[in-house]
C-alpha positions as a Markdown table, in Angstrom:
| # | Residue | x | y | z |
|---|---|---|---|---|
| 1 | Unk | 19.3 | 18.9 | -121.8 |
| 2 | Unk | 17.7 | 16.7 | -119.5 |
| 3 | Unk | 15.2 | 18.0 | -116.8 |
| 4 | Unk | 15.4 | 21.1 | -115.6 |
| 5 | Unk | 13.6 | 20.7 | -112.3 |
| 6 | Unk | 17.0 | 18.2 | -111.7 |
| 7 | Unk | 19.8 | 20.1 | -112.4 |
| 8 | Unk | 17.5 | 23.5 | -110.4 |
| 9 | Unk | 17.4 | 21.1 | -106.9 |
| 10 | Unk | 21.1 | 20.3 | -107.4 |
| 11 | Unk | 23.9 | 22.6 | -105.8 |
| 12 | Unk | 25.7 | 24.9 | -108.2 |
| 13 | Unk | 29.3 | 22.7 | -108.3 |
| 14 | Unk | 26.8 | 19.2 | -108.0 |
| 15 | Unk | 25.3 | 20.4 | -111.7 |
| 16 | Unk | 28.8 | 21.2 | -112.6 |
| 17 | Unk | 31.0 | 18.2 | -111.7 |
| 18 | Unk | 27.3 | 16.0 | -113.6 |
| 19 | Unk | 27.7 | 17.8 | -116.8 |
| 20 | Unk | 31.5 | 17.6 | -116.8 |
| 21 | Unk | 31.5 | 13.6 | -116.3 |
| 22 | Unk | 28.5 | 13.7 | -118.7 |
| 23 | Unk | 31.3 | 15.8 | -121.4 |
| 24 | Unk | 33.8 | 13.4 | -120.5 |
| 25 | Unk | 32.8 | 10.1 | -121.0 |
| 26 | Unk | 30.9 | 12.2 | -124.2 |
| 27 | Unk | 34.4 | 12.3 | -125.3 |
| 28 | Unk | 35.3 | 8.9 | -124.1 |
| 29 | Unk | 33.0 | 7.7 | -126.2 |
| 30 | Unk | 33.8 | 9.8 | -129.2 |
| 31 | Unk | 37.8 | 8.6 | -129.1 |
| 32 | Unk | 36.9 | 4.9 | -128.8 |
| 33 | Unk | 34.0 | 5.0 | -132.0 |
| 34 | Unk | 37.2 | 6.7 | -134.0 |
| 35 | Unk | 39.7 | 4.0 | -132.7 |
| 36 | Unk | 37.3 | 1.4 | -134.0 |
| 37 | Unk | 36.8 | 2.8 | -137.1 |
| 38 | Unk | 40.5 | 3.3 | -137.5 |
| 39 | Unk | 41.4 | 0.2 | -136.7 |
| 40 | Unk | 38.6 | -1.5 | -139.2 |
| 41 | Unk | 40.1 | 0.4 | -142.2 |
């Protein structure tokens, strides 16, 4: 998951809060795909 050498140089709760936006707008875009597929059918 992306470079190591990154997330390594970042503070512990930096790589944290970056792979918890990462998740969310993961998500994000997850619920909007299935509202658009919904909403096609």
């Amino acid at each position: 998951m992306g470079s190591p050498r990154y997330s390594d140089s970042l503070p512990t709760g930096e790589r944290h809060h970056i792979q918890q936006d990462f998740t969310e707008s993961l998500h994000r875009l997850e619920q909007n795909y299935h509202l658009e597929r919904r909403s096609i059918w």
